[in-house]
C-alpha positions in Angstrom: 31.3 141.0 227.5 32.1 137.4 227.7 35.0 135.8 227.3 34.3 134.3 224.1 33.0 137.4 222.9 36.3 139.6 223.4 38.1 136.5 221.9 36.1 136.2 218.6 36.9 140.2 218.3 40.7 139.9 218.6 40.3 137.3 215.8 38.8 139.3 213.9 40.7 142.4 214.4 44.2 139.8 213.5 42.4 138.5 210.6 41.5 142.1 209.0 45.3 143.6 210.0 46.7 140.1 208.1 44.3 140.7 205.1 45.9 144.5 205.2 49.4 143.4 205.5 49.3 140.8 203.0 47.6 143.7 200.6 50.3 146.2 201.4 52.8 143.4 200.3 50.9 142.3 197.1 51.2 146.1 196.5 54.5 146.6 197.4 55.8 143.3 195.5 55.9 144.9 191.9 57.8 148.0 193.4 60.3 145.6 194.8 60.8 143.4 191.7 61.3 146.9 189.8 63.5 147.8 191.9 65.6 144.7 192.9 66.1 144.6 188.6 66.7 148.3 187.9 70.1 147.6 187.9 69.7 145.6 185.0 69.1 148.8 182.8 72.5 149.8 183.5 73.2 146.4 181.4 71.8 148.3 178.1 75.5 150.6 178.4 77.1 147.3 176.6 74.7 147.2 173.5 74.9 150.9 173.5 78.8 151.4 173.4 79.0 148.4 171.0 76.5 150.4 168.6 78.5 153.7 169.1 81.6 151.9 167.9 79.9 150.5 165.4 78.6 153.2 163.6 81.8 155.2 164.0 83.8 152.2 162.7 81.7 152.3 159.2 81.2 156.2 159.0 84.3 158.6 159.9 81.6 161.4 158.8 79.4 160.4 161.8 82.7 159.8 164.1 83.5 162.8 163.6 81.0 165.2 163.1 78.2 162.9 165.8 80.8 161.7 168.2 84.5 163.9 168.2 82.7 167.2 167.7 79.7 167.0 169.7 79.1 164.2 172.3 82.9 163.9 173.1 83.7 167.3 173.2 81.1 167.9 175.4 81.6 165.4 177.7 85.4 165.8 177.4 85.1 169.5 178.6 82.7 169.0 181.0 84.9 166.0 182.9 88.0 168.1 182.5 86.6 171.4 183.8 86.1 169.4 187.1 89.5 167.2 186.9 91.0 170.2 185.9 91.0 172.1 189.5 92.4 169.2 190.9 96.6 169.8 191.5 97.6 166.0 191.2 96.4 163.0 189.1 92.8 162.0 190.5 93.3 158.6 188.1 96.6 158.1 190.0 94.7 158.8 193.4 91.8 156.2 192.5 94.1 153.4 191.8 96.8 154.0 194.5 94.0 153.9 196.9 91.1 152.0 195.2 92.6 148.8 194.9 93.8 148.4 198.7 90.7 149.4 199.8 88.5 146.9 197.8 91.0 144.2 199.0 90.1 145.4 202.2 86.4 145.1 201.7 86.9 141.5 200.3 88.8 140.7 203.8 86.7 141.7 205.6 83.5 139.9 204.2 85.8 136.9 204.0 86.4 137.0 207.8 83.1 137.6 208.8 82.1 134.6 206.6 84.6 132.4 208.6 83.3 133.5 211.7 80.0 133.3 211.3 79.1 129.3 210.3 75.1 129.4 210.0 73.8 130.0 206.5 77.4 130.2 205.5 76.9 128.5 202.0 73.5 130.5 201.4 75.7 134.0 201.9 78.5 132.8 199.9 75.7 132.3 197.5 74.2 136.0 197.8 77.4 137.5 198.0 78.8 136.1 195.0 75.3 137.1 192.9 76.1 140.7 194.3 79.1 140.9 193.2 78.6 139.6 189.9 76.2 141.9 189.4 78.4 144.9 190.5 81.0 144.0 188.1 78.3 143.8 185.1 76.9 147.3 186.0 80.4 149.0 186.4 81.6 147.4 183.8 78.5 148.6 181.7 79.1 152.0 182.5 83.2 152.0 182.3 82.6 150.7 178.8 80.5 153.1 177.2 82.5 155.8 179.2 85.1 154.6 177.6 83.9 154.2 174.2 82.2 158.0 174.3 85.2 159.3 175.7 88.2 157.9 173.7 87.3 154.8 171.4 85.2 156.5 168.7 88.0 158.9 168.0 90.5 156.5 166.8 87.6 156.5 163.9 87.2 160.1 163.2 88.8 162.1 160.5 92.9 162.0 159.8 94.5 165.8 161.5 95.7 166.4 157.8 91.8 167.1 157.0 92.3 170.0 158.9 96.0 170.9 158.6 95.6 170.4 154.8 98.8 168.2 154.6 98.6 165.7 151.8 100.3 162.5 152.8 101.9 160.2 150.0 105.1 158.1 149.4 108.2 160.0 150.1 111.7 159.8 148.6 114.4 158.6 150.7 116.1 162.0 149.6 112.8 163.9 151.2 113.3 161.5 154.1 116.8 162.7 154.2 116.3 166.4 153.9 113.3 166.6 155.8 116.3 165.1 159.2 118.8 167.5 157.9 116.6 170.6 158.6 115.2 169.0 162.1 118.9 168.6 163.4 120.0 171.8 162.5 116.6 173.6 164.1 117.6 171.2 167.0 120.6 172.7 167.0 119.7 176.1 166.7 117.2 175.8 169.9 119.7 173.6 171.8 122.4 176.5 171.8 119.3 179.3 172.7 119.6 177.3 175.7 122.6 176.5 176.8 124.7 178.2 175.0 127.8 178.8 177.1 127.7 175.0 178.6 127.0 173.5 174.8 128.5 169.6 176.3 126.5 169.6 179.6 123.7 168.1 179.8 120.2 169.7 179.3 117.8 170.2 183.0 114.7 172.3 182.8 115.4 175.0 185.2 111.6 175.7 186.3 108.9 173.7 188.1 106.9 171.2 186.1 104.1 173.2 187.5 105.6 176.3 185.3 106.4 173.7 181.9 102.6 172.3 182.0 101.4 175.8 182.2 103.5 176.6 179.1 102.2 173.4 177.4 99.1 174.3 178.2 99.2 178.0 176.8 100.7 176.1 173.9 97.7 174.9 172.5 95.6 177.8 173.3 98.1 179.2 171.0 98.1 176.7 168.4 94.5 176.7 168.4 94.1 180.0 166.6 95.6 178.5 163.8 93.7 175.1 164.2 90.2 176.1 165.8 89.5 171.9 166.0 92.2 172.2 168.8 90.3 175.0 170.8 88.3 174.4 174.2 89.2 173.9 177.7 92.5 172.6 178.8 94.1 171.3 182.0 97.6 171.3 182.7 99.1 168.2 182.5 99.1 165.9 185.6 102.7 164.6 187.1 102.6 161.1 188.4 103.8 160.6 191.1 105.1 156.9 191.0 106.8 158.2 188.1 109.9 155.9 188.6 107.5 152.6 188.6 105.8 154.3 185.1 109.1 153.8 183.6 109.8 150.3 184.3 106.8 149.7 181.5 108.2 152.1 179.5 105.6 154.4 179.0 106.3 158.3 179.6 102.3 159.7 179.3 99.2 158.2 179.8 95.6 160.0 178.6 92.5 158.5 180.8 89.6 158.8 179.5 87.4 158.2 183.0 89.1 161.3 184.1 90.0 163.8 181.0 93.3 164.0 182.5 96.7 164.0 180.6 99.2 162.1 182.9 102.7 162.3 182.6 105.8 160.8 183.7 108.0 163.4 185.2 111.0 161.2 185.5 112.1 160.9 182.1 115.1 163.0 180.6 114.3 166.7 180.9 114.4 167.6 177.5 111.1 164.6 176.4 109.1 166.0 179.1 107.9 169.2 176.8 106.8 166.8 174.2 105.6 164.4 176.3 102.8 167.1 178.0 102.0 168.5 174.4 101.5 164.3 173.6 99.0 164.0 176.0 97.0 167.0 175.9 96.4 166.5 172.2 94.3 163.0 173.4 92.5 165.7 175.5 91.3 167.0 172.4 90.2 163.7 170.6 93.3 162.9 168.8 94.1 159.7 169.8 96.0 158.0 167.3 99.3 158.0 168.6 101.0 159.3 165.0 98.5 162.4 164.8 99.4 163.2 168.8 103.2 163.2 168.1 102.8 165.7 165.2 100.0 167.7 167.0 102.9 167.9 170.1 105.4 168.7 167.5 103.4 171.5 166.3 102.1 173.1 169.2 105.8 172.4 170.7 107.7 174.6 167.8 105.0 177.6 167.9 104.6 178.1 171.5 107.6 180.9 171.6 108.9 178.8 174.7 112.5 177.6 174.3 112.1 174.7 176.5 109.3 173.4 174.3 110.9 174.1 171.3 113.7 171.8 171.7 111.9 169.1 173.1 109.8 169.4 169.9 111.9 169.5 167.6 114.4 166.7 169.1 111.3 164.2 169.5 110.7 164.9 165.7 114.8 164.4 165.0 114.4 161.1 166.6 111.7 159.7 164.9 112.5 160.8 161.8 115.8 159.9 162.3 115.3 156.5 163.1 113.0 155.9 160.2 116.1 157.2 157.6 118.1 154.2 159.6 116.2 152.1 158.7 116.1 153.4 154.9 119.7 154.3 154.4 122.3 153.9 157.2 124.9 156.1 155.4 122.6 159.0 154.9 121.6 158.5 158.7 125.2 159.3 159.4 125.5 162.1 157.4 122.9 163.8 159.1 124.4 162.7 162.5 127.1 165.1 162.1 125.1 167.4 162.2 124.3 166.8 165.6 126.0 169.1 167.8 127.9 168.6 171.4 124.6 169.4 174.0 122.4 167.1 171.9 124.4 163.9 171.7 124.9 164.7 175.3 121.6 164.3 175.9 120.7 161.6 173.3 123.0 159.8 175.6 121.8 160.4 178.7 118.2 159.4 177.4 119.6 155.8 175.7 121.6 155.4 179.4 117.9 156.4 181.0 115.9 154.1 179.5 118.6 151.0 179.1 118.0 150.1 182.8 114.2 149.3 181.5 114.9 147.4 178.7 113.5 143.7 178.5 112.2 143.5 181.6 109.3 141.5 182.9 107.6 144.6 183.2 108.7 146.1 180.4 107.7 143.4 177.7 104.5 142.6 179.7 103.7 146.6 179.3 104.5 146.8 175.2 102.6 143.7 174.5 99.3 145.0 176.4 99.7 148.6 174.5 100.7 146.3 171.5 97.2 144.6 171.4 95.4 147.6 172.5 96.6 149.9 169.4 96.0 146.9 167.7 92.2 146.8 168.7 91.9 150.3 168.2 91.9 150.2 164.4 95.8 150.8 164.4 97.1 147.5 162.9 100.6 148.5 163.1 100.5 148.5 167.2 103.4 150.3 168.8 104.8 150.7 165.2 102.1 153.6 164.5 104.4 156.1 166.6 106.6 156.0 164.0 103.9 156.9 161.2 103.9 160.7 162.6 106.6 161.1 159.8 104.4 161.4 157.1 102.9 164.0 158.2 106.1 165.9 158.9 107.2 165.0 155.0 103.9 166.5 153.7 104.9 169.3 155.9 108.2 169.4 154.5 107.4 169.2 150.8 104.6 172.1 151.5 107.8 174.3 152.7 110.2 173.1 149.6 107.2 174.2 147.2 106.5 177.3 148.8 110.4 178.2 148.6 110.9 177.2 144.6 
């Protein structure tokens, strides 16, 4: 074979595995387009969550009986059975360690980028279009988490649909008896306590392992009475920067990503009862801060465990308390004499606790962010709705008075 000959062959032979390359491209180049966009489809979680809210911001039937009862409860349970297993706050965990790791990724990148000059603009170029890109698809999908697993609920059906409660103006004189009754059950559980050191201060004497637990059996126990309130619960969680939680002035935190119900274990001993009970009633789809108060109160005063029966009913004493200040200071005095010795000492201790926080940087920064958030969240009054939980405790109390006359 000739010279020539052998190389009119190889052309050939390049030719037909060119033509075969170029087809396997052609054929491969809609697979890559599909796939180089199929995050885009992650996009369609913003129109979704925004028509979710929608519909459960102009139908409380469908919030409730679409949303609360069926597609949050079961994802609720589901996230929480997993969560639940785990002994410490995974939301916690995530940011603790999340956020110095990405700023580590970010250094990284940067440093390679100021090492390596060629293309440099090009790869600022691409990296930036990544990133933009990852922020839209997590973002997507944190937003219709988010609006699945707490926003619709803020839409659903008032608690006094199922407790049967029917809430109406009150009388400052219902507003006054109603404060009079909480101080003396106060009182009564304050002394079931410590009743030999009545001026010392109250300490829960277990674990906060043990008063989670309780908390936890609490609702179980609650639930028989309100079967809405049934399902799976997980203790609540015990952050662990605790200290820097109360600097904003927040003592619980529900997150929704996780189903877990977070709370500061810092605070005064005898909130922390009341606090867990808070939290866990979010678990559950109540998230209105009012109906979580008086779902805590509730489950707090019927769980047959001392601890949580004062910390329910002195978180009721105190809101209710300050509401008949505002009212009628005299009145408000009358029914502080009824306070006795152990629970000044520890309404003391919790003002002393909490005046170190006061109109801080943080602190102010904190309540204005939950301010607009509540306000967002179809309760107009922002922080003032977690006074609104006494309503429900005067429809509570009037449903007592008539049942007695």
């Amino acid at each position: 074979m000739s010279h020539r000959t052998k190389l009119r062959i190889n052309k050939k032979i390049k030719e037909q595995i060119s033509h075969e390359k170029l087809q396997v491209i052609i054929k491969d180049q809609p697979k890559r387009r599909l796939k180089g966009q199929k995050w885009m489809w992650i996009l369609l979680c913003y129109p979704i969550g925004g028509l979710c809210l929608i519909l459960a911001q102009n139908s409380s039937f469908l919030a409730e009986e679409l949303f609360s009862k069926r597609i949050f409860w079961l994802f609720s349970q589901s996230v929480a059975t997993i969560t639940g297993w785990i002994p410490f706050s995974l939301a916690e965990m995530i940011l603790v360690i999340g956020i110095p790791v990405l700023f580590l990724f970010f250094l990284i990148h940067f440093i390679r980028l100021v090492r390596q000059k060629e293309q440099r603009r090009k790869r600022i170029q691409d990296g930036l279009i990544h990133a933009g890109k990852g922020v839209l698809t997590a973002g997507g999908v944190l937003f219709l988490w988010f609006v699945l697993g707490c926003g619709v609920n803020y839409y659903r059906y008032p608690f006094s649909y199922y407790s049967g409660l029917e809430v109406k103006e009150s009388s400052v004189e219902e507003l006054y008896g109603l404060c009079k009754e909480l101080a003396q059950y106060a009182g009564y559980a304050r002394e079931e306590l410590l009743s030999e050191e009545e001026s010392k201060i109250y300490q829960y004497q277990g674990s906060i392992k043990e008063l989670g637990n309780a908390a936890k059996q609490a609702y179980i126990t609650l639930a028989r009475q309100y079967p809405i309130l049934s399902g799976i619960y997980s203790s609540p969680k015990p952050v662990l920067l605790s200290k820097l939680m109360s600097r904003t002035e927040i003592t619980g935190i529900f997150i929704p990503f996780t189903m877990e119900a977070n709370v500061n274990v810092d605070i005064p001993d005898y909130s922390l009862g009341s606090t867990m009970c808070h939290e866990l009633a979010h678990l559950h789809g109540f998230i209105r801060e009012d109906e979580a108060n008086y779902i805590s109160y509730l489950a707090c005063i019927h769980s047959g465990n001392p601890d949580l029966v004062y910390s329910g009913y002195m978180e009721a004493l105190i809101i209710s308390a300050n509401a008949l200040y505002k009212k009628n200071k005299e009145l408000y005095y009358q029914v502080r004499e009824l306070y006795t010795a152990g629970m000044i000492q520890d309404l003391v201790d919790n003002s002393l606790y909490w005046k170190q926080f006061e109109n801080t940087v943080i602190s102010n920064t904190a309540n204005k962010i939950n301010d607009v958030y509540l306000k967002i969240n179809n309760q107009e009054d922002g922080v003032q709705s977690y006074g609104r939980m006494v309503d429900l405790l005067l429809a509570e109390y009037r449903q007592r008075q008539e049942g007695t006359t």
